[in-house]
C-alpha positions as CSV (number, residue, x, y, z in Angstrom):
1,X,8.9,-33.8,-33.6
2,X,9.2,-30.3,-32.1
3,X,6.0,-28.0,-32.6
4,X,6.2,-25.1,-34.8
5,X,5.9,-21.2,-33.6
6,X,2.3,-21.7,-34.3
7,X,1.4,-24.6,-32.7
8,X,4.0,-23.7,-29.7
9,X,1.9,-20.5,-30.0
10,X,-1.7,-21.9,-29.6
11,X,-0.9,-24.3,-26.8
12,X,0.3,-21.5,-24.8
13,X,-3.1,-20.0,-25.5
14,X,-4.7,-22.8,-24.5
15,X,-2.8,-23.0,-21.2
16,X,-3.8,-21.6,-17.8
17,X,-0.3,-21.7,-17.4
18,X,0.4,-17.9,-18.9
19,X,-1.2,-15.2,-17.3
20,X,0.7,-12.8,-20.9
21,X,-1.1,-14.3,-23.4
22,X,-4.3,-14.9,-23.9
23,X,-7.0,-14.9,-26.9
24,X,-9.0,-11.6,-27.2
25,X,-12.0,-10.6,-30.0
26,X,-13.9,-13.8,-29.7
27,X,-10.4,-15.9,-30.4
28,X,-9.9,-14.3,-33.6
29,X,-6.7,-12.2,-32.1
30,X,-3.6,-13.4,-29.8
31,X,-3.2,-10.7,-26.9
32,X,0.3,-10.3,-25.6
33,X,0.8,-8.1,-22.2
34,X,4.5,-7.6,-23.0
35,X,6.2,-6.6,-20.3
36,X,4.7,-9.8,-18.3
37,X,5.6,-11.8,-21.4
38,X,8.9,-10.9,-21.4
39,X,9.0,-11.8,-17.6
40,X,6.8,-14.8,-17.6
41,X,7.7,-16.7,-20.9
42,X,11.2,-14.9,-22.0
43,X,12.7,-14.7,-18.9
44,X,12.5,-18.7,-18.5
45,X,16.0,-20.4,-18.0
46,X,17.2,-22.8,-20.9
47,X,14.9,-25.8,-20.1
48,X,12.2,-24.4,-19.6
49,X,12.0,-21.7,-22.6
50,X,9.2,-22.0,-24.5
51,X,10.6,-20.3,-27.6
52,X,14.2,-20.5,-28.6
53,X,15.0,-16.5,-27.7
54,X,14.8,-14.5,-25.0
55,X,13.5,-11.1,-27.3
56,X,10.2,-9.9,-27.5
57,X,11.2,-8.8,-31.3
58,X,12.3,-12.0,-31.8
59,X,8.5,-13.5,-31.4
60,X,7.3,-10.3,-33.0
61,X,9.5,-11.3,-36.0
62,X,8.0,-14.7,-36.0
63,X,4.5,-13.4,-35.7
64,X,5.1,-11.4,-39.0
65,X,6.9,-14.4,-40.6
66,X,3.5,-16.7,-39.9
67,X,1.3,-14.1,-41.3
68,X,0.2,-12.4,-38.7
69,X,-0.8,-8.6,-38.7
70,X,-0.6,-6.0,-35.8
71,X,-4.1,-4.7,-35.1
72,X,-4.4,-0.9,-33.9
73,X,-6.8,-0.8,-31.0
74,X,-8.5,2.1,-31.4
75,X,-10.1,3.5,-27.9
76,X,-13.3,6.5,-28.0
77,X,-13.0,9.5,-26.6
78,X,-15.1,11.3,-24.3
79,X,-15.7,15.1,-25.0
80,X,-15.5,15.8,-21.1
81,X,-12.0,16.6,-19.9
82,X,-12.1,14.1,-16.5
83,X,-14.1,11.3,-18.8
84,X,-11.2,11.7,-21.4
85,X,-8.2,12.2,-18.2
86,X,-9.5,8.7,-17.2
87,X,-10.1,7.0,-20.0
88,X,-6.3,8.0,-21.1
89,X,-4.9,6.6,-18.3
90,X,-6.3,3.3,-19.2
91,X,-5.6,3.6,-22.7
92,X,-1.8,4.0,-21.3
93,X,-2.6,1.0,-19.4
94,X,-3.2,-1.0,-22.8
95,X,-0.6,0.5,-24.4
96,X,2.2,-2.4,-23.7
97,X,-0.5,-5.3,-24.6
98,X,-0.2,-6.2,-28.7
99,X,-2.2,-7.8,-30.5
100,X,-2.2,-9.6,-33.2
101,X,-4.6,-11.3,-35.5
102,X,-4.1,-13.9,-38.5
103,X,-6.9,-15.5,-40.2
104,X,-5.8,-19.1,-40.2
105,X,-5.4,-18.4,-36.4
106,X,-9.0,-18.9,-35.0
107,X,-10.1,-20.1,-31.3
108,X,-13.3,-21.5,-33.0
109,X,-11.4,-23.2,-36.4
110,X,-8.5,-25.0,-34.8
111,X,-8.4,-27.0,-38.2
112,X,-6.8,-23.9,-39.6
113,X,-4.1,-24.2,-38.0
114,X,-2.4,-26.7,-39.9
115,X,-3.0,-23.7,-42.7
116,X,-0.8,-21.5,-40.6
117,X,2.7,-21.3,-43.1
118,X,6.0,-19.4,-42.7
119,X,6.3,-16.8,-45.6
């Protein structure tokens, strides 16, 4: 049988194979760098295509469909003009990484993932 977004999902997580996705928060959130993800994982030919789209709103769209929620990172700023210049920069930096988090879709409880549903 063909694995669901969710499992499709984790195994990539699990994988040293994707350099676009990883877990982040303790493996309590899926990270998604997605420019490279787009590249690495959407840009695949037909054979070797992961997910069956080539759309980074696509997977978005699933990720909403399974219950996961978009989390805001939210970076602290320094009162001092070059501390806050540099730290902008990398907040840019972050700016194209997503992340999402879902509470049946845990690093240390992979037993919830057979609670993982489509709405």
């Amino acid at each position: 049988l063909p694995l669901c977004f969710p499992q499709k999902l984790w195994k990539m997580l699990e994988s040293d194979q994707f350099q676009s996705i990883w877990w982040s928060e303790g493996g309590k959130c899926v990270a998604i760098n997605k420019d490279l993800f787009e590249v690495e994982v959407l840009g695949r030919g037909v054979c070797q295509r992961v997910f069956n789209t080539q759309h980074i709103r696509s997977v978005i769209r699933q990720l909403n469909l399974y219950g996961f929620t978009k989390v805001q990172r939210d970076f602290q700023r320094s009162a001092s003009l070059p501390e806050f210049l540099a730290e902008e920069a990398a907040a840019s930096a972050h700016s194209q990484i997503l992340y999402y988090y879902n509470p049946s879709f845990n690093r240390a409880h992979p037993w919830l993932l057979g609670t993982c549903k489509r709405r």
